[in-house]
C-alpha positions in Angstrom: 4.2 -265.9 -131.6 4.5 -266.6 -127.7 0.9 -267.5 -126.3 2.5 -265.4 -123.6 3.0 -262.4 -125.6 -0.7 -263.1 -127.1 -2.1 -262.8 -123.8 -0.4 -260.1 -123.2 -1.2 -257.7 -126.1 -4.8 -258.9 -125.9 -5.3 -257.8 -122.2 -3.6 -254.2 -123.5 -6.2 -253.3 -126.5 -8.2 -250.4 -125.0 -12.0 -250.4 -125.1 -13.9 -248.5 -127.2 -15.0 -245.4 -126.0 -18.6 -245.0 -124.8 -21.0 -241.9 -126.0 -22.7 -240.0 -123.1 -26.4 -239.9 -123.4 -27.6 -236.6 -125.2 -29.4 -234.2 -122.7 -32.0 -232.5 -123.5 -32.3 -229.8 -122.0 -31.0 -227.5 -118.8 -30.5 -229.5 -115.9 -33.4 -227.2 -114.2 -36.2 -228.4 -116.9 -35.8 -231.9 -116.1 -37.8 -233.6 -113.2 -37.7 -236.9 -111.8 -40.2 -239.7 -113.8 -43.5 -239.1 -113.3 -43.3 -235.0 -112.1 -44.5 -232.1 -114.3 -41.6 -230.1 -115.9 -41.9 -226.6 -114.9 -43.3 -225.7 -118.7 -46.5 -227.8 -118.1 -47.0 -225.8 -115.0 -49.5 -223.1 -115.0 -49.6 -220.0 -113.0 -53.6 -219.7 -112.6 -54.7 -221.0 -109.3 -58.2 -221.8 -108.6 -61.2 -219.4 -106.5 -61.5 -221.3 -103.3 -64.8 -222.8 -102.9 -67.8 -221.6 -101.3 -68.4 -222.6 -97.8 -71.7 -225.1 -97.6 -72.5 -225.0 -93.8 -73.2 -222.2 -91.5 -70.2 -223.9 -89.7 -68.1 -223.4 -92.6 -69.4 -219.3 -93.5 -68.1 -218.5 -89.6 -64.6 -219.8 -90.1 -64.6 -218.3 -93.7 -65.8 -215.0 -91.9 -63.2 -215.4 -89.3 -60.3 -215.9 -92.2 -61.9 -212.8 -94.2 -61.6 -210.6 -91.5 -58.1 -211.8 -90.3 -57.0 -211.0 -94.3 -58.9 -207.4 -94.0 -57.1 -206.5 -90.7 -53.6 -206.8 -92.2 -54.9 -205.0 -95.1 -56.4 -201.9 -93.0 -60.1 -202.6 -93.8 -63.1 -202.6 -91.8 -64.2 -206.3 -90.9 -68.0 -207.4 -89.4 -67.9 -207.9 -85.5 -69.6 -211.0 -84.2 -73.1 -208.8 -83.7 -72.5 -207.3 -87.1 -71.5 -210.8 -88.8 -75.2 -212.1 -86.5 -77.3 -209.4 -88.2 -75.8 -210.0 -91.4 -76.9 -213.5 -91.4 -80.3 -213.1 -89.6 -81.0 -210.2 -92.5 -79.8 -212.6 -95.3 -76.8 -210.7 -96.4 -75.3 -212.4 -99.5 -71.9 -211.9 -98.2 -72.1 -214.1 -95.1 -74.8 -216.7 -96.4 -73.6 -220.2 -96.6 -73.8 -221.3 -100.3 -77.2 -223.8 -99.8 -78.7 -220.6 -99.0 -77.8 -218.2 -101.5 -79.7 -218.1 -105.2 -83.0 -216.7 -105.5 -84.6 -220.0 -105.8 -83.4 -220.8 -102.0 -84.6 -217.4 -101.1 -88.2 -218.0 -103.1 -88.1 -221.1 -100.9 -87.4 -219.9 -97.8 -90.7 -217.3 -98.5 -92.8 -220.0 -99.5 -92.2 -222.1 -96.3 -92.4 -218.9 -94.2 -95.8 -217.7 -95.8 -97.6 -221.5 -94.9 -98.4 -223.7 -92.2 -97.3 -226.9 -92.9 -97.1 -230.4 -91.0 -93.2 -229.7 -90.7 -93.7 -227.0 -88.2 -95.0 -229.6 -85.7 -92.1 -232.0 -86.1 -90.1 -230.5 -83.0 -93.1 -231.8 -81.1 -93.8 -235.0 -82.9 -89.9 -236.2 -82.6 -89.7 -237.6 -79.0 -93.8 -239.2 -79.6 -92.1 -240.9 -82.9 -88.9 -241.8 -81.1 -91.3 -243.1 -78.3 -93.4 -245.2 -81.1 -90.2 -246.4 -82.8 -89.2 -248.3 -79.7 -92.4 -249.3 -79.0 -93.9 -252.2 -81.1 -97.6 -251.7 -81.5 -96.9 -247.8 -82.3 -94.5 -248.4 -84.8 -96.7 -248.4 -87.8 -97.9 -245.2 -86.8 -94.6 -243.6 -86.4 -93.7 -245.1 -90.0 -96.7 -243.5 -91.3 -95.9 -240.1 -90.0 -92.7 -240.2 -91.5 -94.2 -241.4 -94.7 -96.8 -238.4 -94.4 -93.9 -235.6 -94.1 -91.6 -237.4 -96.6 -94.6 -236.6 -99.1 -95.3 -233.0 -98.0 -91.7 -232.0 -98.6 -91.7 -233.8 -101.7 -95.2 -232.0 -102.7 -93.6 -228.7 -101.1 -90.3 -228.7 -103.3 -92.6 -229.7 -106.8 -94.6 -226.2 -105.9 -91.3 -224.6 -105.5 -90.0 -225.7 -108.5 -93.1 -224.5 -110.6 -93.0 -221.3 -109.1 -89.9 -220.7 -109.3 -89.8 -221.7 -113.2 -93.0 -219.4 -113.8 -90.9 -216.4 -112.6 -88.3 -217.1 -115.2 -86.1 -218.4 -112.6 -82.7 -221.2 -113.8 -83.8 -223.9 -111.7 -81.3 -226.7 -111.7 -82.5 -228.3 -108.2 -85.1 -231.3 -108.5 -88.1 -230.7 -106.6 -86.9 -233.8 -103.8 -83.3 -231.7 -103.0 -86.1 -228.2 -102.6 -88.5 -230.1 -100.7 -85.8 -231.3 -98.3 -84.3 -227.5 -97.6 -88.1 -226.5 -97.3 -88.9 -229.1 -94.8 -85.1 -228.2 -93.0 -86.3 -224.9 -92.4 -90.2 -225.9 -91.8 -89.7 -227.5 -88.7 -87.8 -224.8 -86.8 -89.6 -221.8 -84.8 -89.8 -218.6 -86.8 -87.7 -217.2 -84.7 -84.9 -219.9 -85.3 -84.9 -219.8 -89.0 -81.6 -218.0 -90.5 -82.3 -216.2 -92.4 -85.2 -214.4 -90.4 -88.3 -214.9 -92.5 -89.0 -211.9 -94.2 -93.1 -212.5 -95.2 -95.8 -213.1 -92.5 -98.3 -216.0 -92.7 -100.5 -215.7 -95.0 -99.1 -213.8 -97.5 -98.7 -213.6 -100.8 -95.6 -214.6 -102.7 
């Protein structure tokens, strides 16, 4: 034969035919690599957490009653939403404060003097004695002095609160530090308002 006609025939074999890839499935289950199909999606969506900081519980308030005024309900006014916290309504309380251990701690701390309640006054003398070197031990020792009382503070707490038949899942170092939070503030500061009197028995 011709080399030619060899050539030619040879450039005039067809290939062979290639299979398409088998799919799977709809085009609208797949996803692109490394996306959930819409099977392992699931249709439960999460509570949205509790606020932690008073800062928090007012915008929370804010979005509650923005919700409640396109569904027709009553909402709290700011002098309600104020009372409400002062009186310790659950509803408004951030979530550090809510639980009836918090609550047996805010009693405990309202219902004692403690070296906390000075600490307004003591702060610009330990500032002072910071700053100033042959004061400084005695501004170290202060702090030292209060670190222990809230420590010794949240360990009562914690017994208490455990003698009651209270869940107590706080160590007595996270209680002493709320307890020493609210020790240093006037009584008339605290939020909630205290609800015992000095001296009494809880």
């Amino acid at each position: 034969m011709n080399p030619l006609r060899r050539k030619a025939a040879a450039e005039t074999v067809p290939e062979a035919p290639t299979t398409p890839e088998p799919v799977t499935g709809p085009a609208s289950a797949r996803a692109p690599k490394g996306r959930p199909t819409p099977k392992r999606r699931t249709n439960s969506v999460p509570p949205p957490p509790a606020p932690k900081t008073r800062k928090e519980a007012v915008a929370w308030q804010k979005q509650q009653g923005s919700k409640a005024k396109v569904a027709g309900q009553k909402t709290l006014s700011s002098n309600e939403y104020r009372e409400a916290m002062k009186a310790g309504d659950p509803r408004v309380l951030p979530r550090r404060e809510q639980g009836p251990v918090r609550a047996l701690a805010r009693d405990y701390v309202d219902s004692r003097r403690m070296a906390s309640n000075y600490l307004l006054l003591l702060f610009p003398l330990m500032l002072v004695g910071y700053t100033y070197q042959p004061l400084q031990f005695l501004t170290l020792l202060l702090f030292a002095l209060l670190l222990i009382e809230w420590i010794y503070t949240g360990s009562r707490i914690r017994k208490l609160a455990q003698s009651r038949g209270l869940q107590v899942r706080e160590s007595a170092v996270a209680l002493g530090f709320y307890a020493g939070s609210r020790a240093y503030f006037r009584r008339s500061w605290r939020r909630p308002l205290p609800r015992v009197e000095l001296g009494d028995q809880i």
